[in-house]
C-alpha positions as CSV (number, residue, x, y, z in Angstrom):
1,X,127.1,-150.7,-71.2
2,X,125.7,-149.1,-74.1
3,X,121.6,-149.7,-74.7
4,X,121.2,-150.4,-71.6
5,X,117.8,-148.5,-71.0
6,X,116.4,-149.9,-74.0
7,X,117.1,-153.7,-72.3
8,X,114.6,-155.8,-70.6
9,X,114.5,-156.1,-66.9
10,X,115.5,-159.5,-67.1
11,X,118.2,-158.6,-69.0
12,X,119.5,-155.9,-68.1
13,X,120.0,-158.3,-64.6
14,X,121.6,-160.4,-66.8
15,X,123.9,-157.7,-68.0
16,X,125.2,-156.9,-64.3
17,X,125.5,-160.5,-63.5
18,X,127.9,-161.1,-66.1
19,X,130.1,-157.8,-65.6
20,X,130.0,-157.7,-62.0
21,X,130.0,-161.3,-60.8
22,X,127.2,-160.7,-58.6
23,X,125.4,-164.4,-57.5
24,X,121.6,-165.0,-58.1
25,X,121.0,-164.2,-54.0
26,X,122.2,-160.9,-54.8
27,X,120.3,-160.3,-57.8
28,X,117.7,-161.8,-56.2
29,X,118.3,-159.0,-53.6
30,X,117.2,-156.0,-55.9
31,X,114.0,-157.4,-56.3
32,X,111.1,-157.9,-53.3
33,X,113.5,-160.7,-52.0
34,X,115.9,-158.1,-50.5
35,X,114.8,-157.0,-47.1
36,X,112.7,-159.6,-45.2
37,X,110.2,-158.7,-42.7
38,X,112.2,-160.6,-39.6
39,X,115.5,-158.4,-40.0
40,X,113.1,-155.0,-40.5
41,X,111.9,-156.2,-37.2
42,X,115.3,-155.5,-35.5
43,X,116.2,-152.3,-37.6
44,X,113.5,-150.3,-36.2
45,X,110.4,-150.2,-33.8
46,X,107.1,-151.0,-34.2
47,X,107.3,-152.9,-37.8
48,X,104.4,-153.5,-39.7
49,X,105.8,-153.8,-43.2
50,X,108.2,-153.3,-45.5
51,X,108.3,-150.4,-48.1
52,X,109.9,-150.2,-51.8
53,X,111.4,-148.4,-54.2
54,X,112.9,-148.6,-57.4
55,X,116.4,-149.6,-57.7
56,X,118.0,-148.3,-61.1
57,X,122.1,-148.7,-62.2
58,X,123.6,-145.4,-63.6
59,X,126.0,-146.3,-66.2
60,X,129.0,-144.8,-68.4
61,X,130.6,-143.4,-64.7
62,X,133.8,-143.4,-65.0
63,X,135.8,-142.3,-61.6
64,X,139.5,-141.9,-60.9
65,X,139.9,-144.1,-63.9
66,X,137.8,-146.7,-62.7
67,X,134.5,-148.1,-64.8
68,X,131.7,-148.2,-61.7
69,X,128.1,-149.1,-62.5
70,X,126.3,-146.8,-60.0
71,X,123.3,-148.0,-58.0
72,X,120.7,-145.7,-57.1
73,X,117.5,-146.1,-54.8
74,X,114.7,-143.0,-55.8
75,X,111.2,-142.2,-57.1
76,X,111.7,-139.4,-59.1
77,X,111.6,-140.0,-63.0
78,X,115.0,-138.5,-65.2
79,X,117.2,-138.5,-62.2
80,X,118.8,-142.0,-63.3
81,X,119.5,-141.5,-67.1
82,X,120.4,-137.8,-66.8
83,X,123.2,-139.1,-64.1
84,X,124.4,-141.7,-66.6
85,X,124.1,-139.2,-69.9
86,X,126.6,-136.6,-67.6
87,X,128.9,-139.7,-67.4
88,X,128.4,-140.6,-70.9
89,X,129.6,-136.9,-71.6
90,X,132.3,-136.6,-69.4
91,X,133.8,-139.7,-69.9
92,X,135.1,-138.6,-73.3
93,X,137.4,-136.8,-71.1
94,X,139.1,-138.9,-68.9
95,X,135.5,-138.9,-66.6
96,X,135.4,-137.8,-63.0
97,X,138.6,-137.1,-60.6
98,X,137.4,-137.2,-57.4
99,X,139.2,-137.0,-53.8
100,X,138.4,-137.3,-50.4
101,X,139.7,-136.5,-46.6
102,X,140.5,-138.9,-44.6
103,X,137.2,-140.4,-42.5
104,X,137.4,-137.7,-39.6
105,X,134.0,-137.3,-37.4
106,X,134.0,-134.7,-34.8
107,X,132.0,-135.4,-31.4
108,X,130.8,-132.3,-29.3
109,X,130.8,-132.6,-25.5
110,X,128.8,-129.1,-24.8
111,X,130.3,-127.7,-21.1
112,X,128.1,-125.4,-19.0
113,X,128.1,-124.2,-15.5
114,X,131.9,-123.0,-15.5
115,X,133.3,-120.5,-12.9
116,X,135.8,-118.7,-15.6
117,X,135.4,-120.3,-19.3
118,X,138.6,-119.3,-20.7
119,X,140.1,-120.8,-18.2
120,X,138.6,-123.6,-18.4
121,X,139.0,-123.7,-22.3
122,X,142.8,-123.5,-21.3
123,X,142.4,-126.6,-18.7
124,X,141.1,-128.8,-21.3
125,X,144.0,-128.1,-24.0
126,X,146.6,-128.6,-22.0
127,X,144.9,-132.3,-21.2
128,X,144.5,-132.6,-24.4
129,X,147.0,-135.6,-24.9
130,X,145.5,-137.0,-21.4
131,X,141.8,-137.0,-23.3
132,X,143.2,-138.7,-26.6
133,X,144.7,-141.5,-24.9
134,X,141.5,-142.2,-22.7
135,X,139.5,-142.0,-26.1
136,X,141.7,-144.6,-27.7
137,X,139.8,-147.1,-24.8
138,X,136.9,-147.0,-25.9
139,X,136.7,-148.7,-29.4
140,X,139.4,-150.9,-29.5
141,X,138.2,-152.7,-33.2
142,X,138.8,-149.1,-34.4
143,X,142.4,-148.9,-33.0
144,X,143.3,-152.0,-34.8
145,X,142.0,-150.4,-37.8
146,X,144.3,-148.1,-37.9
147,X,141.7,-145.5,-36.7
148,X,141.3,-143.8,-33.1
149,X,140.9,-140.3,-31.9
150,X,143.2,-137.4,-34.0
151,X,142.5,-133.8,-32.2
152,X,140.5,-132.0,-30.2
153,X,139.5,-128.5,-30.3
154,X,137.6,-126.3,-27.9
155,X,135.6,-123.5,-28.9
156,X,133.9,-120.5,-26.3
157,X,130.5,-119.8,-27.5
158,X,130.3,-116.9,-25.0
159,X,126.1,-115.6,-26.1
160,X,123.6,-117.6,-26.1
161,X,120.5,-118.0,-24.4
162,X,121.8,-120.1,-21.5
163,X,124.9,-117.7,-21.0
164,X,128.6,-118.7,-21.9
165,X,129.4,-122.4,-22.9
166,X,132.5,-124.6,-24.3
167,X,132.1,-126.6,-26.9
168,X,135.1,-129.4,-26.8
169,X,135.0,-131.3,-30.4
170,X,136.6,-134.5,-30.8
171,X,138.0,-135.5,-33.8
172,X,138.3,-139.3,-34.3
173,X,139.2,-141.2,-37.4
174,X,137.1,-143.9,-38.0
175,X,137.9,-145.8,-40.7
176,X,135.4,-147.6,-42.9
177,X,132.6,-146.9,-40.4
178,X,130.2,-143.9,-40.9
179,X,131.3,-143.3,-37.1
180,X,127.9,-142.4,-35.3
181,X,128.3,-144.9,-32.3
182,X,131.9,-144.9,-31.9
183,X,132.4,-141.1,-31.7
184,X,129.2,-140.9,-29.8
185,X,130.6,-143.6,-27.3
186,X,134.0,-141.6,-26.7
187,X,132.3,-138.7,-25.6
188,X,129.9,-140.5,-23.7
189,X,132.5,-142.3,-21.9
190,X,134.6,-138.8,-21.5
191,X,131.9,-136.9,-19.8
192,X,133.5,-137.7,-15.9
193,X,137.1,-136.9,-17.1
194,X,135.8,-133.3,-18.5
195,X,133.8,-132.2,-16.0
196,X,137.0,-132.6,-13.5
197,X,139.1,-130.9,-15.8
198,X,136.7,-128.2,-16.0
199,X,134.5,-128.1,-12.8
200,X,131.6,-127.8,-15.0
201,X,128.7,-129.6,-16.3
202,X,128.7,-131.6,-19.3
203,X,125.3,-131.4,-20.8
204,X,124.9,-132.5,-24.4
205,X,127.9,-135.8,-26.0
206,X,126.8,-136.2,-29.7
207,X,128.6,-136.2,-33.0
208,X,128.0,-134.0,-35.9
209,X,126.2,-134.3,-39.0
210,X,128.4,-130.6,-40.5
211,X,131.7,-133.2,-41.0
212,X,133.9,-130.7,-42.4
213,X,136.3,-132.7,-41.7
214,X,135.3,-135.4,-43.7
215,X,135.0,-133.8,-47.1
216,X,134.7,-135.5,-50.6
217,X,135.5,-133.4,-54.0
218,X,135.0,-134.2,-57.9
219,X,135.4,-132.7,-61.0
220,X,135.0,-133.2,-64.5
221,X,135.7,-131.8,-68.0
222,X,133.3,-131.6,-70.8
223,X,134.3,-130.8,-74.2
224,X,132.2,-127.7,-76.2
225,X,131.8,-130.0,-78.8
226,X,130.3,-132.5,-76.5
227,X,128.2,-130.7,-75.0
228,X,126.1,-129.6,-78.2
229,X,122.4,-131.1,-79.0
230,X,119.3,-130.9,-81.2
231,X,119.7,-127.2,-82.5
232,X,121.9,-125.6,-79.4
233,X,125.6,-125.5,-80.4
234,X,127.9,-126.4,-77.5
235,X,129.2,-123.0,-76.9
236,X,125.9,-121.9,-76.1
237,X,124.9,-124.4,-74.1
238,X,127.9,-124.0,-72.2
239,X,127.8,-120.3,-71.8
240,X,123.9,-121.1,-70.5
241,X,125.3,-123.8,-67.9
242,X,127.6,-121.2,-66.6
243,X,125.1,-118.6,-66.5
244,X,122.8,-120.7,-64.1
245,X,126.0,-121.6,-62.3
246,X,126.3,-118.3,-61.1
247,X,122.7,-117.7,-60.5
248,X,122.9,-120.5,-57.4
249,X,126.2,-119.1,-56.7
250,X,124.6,-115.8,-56.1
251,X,121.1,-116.4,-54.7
252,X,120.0,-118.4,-52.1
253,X,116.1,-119.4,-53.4
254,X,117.9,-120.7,-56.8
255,X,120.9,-122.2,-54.5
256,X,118.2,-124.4,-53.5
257,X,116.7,-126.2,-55.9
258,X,120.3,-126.3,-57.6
259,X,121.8,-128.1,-54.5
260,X,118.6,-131.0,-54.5
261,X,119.2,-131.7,-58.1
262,X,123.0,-132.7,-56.5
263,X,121.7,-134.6,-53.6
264,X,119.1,-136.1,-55.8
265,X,122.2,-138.1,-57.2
266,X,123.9,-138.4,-54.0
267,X,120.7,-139.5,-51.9
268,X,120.0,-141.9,-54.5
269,X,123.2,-143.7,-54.1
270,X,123.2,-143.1,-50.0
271,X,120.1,-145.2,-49.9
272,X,120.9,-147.4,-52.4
273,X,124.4,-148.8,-50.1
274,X,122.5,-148.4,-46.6
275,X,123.8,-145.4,-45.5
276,X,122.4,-142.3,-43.4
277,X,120.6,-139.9,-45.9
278,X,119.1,-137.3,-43.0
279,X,122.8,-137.3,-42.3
280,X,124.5,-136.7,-45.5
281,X,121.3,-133.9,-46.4
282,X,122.4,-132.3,-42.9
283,X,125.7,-131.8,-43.5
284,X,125.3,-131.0,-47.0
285,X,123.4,-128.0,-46.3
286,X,125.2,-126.7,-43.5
287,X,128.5,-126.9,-45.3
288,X,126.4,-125.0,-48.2
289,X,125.5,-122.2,-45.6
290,X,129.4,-122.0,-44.1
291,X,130.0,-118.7,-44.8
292,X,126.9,-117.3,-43.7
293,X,125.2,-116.9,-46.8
294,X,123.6,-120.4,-48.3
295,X,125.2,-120.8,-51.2
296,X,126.2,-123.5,-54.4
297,X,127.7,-126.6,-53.2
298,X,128.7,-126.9,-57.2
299,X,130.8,-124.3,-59.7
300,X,131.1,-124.5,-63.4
301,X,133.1,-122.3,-66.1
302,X,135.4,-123.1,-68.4
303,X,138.8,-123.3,-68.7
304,X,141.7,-122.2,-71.0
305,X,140.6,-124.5,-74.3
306,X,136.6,-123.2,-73.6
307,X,135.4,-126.4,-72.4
308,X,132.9,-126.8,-69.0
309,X,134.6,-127.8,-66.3
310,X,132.4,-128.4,-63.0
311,X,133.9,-129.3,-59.4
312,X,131.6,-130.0,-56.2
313,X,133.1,-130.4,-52.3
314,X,130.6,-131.2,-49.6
315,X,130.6,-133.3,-46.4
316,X,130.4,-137.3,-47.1
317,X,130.4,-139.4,-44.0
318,X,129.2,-142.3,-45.3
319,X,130.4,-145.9,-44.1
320,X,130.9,-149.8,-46.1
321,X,130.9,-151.5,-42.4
322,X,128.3,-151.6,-39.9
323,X,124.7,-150.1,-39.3
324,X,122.4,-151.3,-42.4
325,X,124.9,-151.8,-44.8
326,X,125.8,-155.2,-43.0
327,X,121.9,-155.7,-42.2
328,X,120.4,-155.0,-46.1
329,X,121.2,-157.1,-48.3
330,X,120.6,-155.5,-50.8
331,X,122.7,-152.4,-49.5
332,X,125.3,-155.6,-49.5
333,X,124.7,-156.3,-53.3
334,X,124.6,-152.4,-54.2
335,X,128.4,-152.3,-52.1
336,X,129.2,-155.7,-54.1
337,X,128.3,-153.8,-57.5
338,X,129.8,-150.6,-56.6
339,X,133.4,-152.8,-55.7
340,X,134.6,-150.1,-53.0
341,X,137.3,-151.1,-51.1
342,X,137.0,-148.1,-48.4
343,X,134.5,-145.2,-47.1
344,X,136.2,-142.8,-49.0
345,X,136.3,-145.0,-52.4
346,X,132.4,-144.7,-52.0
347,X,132.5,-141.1,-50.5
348,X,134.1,-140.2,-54.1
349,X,131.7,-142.2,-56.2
350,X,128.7,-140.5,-54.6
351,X,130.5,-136.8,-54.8
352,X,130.9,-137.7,-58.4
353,X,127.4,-138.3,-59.2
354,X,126.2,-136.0,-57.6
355,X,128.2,-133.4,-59.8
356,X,127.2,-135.7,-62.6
357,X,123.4,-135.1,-61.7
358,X,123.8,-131.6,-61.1
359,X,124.9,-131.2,-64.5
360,X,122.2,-133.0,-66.4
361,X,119.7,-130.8,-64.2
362,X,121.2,-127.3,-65.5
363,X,121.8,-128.6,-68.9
364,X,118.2,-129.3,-69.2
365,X,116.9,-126.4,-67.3
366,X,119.3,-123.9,-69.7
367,X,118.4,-125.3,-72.7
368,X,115.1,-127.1,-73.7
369,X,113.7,-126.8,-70.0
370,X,113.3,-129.1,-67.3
371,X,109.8,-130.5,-68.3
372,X,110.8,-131.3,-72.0
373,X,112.6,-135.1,-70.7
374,X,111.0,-135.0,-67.3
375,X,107.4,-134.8,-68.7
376,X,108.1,-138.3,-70.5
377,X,108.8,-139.7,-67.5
378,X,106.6,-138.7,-65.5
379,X,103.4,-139.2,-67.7
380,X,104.1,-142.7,-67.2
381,X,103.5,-142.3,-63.4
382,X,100.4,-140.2,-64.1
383,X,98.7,-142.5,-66.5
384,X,99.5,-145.6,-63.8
385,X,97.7,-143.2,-61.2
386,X,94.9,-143.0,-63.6
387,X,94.7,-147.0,-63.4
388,X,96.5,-147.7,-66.9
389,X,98.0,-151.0,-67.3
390,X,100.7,-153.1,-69.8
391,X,100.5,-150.9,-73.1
392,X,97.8,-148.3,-72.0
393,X,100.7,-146.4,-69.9
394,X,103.1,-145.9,-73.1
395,X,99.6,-145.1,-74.9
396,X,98.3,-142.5,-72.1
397,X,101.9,-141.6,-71.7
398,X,102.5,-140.2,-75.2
399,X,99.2,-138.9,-76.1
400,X,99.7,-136.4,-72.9
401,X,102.9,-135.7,-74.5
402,X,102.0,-135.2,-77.5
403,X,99.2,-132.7,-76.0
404,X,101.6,-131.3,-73.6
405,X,99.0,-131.9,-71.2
406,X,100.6,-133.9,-68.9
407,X,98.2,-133.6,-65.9
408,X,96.5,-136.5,-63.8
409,X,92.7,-135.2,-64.7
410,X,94.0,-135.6,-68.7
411,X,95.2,-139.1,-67.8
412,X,92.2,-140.2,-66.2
413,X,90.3,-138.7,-69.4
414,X,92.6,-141.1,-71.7
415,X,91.8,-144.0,-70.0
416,X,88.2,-143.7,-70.0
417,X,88.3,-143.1,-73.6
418,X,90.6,-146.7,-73.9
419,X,88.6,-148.8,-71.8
420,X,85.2,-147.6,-73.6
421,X,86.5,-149.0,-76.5
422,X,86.8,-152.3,-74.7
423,X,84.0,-155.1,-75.7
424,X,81.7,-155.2,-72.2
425,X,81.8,-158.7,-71.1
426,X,78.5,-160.3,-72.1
427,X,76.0,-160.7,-69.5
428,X,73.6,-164.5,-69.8
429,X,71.0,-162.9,-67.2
């Protein structure tokens, strides 16, 4: 959709209503019509109001061959258009391949109180086959789906504070649904059958947010030539990108930062479609940290022509059915725009902007620096702190730029010096 930024509000609506079919309640559903205060008050406890944030659409994304407009829900200025110039970038090369697992959750029943462990640990395999067909019970919507209990493992942790445990991990497929209640109600519902098998004590029957068995993966190509700007020739930004690459790849405090410019991406589309952030942020991490040493989620270098080629694998249990993405409407509309038929169709959209984000963050921070676009941005948030309004923002935006003083004391200075200018309304005392 080429211009978009530079549209309207009004019409850049207008723009998704006519590519994406959405209807004038959906639209309707981006704006403070979305989320009534009656439906808050059965999503959580103790409502007293409602709380927004802006909704902006990455374009250029093109995934698996597939044109997707890319909601995303966030506060932070740049994050939006640096998504959609990565996609702009790497569409020029066939865009984003991306893949995904099939939706596997794992459940942990933790076993305590057992007279010989590994004995124990071999009770509970060789039931295994009695366990998965007890599972299968207990969500039969999901068995119809297609979906149901796959595995289960058991693991011996035998040091830890409260002396040996097992730990028995189911691992159930579950379909278009992020999962949380139906794995949690398996293992719920398993707790009796376990602790005969055992003789134990079945303490804690909870999924996990580390869904390593659940992964999503992207990866794009950008051409050298493509990746040149202003005065920095593509093979030196490049060469730069894979340089801090390796940096987060090797340290742990730069790993960091460089894994939140991912999830700033893939939060940003989480929220947007209803789905469980704290979840995906867990998991994300963890997986990050697998081998002991927090590292990169993300790797780029370049292949045998020269050009950048970056590829990203983390956890993505995210759902299109049930919790607040059948409650939100306008995590309905966000779905509706994003035209998923499946979790993992979504799973690889978010993976893909996330690499996408991750991209626009390093390019920035290699070459020109990370305040040079973000600055713009974000003087317009400082000189509405600073009580500008209509033109004065642009105004007390650019002067700050200009200054490079973009600081909320020098905003607040600006719009004194406006509104003294002002006539003072006349007083008939």
């Amino acid at each position: 959709m080429p211009g978009f930024y530079n549209k309207t509000l009004a019409a850049r609506l207008q723009a998704i209503t006519e590519q994406t079919g959405l209807s004038q309640e959906e639209i309707d559903s981006f704006s403070s019509l979305g989320l009534g205060l009656d439906s808050a008050e059965h999503m959580i406890e103790n409502v007293v109001g409602l709380y927004s944030l802006p909704i902006g659409i990455a374009t250029n994304f093109r995934i698996n061959h597939k044109e997707v407009l890319v909601p995303m829900v966030l506060e932070e200025p740049s994050v939006v258009a640096g998504a959609s110039l990565a996609a702009r970038l790497a569409r020029e090369t066939g865009g984003f391949i991306a893949s995904s697992d099939e939706p596997v959750m794992i459940a942990q029943m933790q076993i305590l109180d057992l007279a010989n462990p590994h004995q124990a640990r071999l009770a509970l395999l060789a039931h295994k086959q009695r366990i998965l067909d007890f599972a299968q019970t207990t969500d039969p919507v999901i068995m119809k789906l297609g979906g149901g209990p796959r595995d289960v493992e058991v693991r011996l942790i035998e040091d830890s504070p409260v002396g040996p445990m097992l730990v028995l991990h189911l691992l159930y497929d579950c379909r278009d649904a992020m999962g949380a209640n139906t794995v949690n109600t398996a293992v719920e519902a398993l707790k009796p059958m376990v602790e005969e098998i055992t003789g134990g004590r079945v303490n804690l029957r909870i999924l996990s947010n580390l869904a390593d068995q659940r992964l999503a993966r992207s990866t794009c190509v950008i051409s050298t030539s493509a990746l040149a700007f202003a005065d920095f020739d593509g093979e030196f930004v490049r060469d730069r990108i894979i340089e801090a690459s390796s940096f987060a790849a090797a340290d742990p405090y730069r790993a960091a930062t460089h894994n939140k410019g991912i999830m700033n991406g893939v939060d940003a589309v989480v929220i947007a479609t209803g789905n469980d952030w704290r979840a995906i942020e867990a998991g994300a991490h963890a997986y990050a940290a697998r081998s002991g040493k927090y590292t990169s989620l993300s790797q780029w270098g370049p292949d045998k022509e020269g050009n950048l080629v970056g590829t990203i694998e983390l956890p993505m249990a995210v759902g299109i059915v049930g919790g607040a993405t059948k409650v939100h409407p306008t995590a309905q509309a966000a779905l509706k725009l994003l035209a998923v038929q499946s979790a993992r169709e979504l799973a690889e959209i978010i993976v893909s902007v996330g690499l996408a984000q991750n991209f626009a963050a390093i390019r920035a921070l290699a070459t020109e620096g990370i305040q040079h676009g973000h600055m713009g941005l974000h003087a317009r948030q400082l000189a509405m702190a600073a009580g500008a309004a209509g033109d004065e923002i642009e105004r007390v935006a650019a002067q700050m730029v200009q200054e490079q003083q973009v600081r909320l004391d020098r905003a607040q200075a600006l719009v004194e010096e406006i509104k003294s200018y002002l006539p003072k309304e006349r007083s008939y005392d």
